[in-house]
C-alpha positions in Angstrom: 0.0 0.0 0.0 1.1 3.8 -0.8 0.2 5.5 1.7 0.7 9.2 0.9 2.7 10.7 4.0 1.0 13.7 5.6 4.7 15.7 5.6 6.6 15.3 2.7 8.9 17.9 0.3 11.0 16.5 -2.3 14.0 19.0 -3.1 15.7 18.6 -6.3 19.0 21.1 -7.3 20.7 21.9 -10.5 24.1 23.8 -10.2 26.0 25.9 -13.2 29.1 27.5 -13.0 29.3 31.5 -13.8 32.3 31.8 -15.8 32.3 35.1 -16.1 31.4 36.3 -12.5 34.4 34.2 -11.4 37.8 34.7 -10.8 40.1 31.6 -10.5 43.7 33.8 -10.6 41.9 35.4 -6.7 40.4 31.8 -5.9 37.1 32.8 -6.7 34.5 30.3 -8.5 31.2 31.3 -8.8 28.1 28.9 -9.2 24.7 29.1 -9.0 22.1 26.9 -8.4 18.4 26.4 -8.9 16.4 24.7 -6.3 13.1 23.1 -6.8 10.6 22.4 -3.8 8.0 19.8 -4.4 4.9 19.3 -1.4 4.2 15.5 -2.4 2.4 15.2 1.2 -1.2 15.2 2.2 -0.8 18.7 4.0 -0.2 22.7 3.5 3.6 23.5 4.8 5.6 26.7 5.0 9.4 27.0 4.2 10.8 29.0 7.5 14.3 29.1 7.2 17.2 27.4 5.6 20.7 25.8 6.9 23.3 24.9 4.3 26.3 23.3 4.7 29.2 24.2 1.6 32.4 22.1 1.8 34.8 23.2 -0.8 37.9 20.8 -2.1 39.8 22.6 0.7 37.8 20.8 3.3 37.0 24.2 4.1 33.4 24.2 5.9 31.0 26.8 6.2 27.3 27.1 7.6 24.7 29.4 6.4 21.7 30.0 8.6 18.9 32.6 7.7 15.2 33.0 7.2 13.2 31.9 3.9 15.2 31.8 0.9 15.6 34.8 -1.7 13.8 37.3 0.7 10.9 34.9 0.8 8.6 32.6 2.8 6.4 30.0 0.6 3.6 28.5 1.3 3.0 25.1 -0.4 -0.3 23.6 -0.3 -0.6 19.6 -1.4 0.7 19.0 -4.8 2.5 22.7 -5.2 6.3 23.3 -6.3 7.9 26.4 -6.2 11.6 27.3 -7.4 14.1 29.8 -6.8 17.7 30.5 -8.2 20.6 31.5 -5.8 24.2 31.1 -6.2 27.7 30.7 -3.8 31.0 32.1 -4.3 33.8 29.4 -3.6 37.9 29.6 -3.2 38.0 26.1 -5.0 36.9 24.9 -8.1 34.9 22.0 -6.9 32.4 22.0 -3.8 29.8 20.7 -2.7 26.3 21.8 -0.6 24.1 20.1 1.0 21.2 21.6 4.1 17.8 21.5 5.0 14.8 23.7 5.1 12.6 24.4 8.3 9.3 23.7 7.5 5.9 24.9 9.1 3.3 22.6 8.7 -0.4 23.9 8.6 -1.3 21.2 11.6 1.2 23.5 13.7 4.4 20.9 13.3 7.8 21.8 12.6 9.8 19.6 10.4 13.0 19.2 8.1 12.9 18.8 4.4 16.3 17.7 3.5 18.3 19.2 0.9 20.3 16.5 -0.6 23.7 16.7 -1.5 25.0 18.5 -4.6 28.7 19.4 -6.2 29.4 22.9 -7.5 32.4 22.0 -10.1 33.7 24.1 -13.0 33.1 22.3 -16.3 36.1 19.6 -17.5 36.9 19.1 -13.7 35.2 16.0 -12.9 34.8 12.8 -14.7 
């Protein structure tokens, strides 16, 4: 049987590199990436706040905590996507990125949607 669960966002990512925003003589790659949200649950939700985690080929970790994404808060009811484009600067020329979103469901309960893993690599760098 399946059951439809009554929390449940897919997240799916698609990075690009921005050549000409980046500077790889000053260790500086830029990338951008757009991010789709899917509510395949049974209920309403609300995208609060975001946490990412960007690793670059340094090993170098940072953290990123804020509210919404892109200045926003959306609302997905039952069946609703939404997508947004962003974009990280890097030292390396391979990373990756990888969070979650703090979601507010309409029933009043807080929950994760994970963000799933994701490399940021110039082209021709990986096989």
């Amino acid at each position: 049987m399946n059951a439809k669960k009554l929390h449940d966002i897919a997240v799916s990512v698609e990075a690009c590199f921005i050549d000409d925003q980046s500077k790889p003589q000053e260790n500086r790659y830029v990338f951008s990436y757009t991010i789709t949200i899917h509510n395949r649950g049974k209920m309403g939700a609300r995208l609060i706040s975001r946490r990412w985690v960007i690793t670059d080929s340094n090993g170098d970790i940072r953290e990123v905590h804020g509210d919404g994404v892109v200045g926003e808060q959306p609302s997905l009811r039952p069946g609703e996507g939404y997508e947004y484009t962003s974009g990280a600067v890097l030292e390396t020329a391979v990373g990756t990125m990888h969070g979650s979103y703090q979601m507010l469901a309409d029933d009043g309960t807080h929950f994760d949607a994970t963000i799933p893993s994701f490399v940021l690599s110039i082209p021709r760098t990986l096989h």
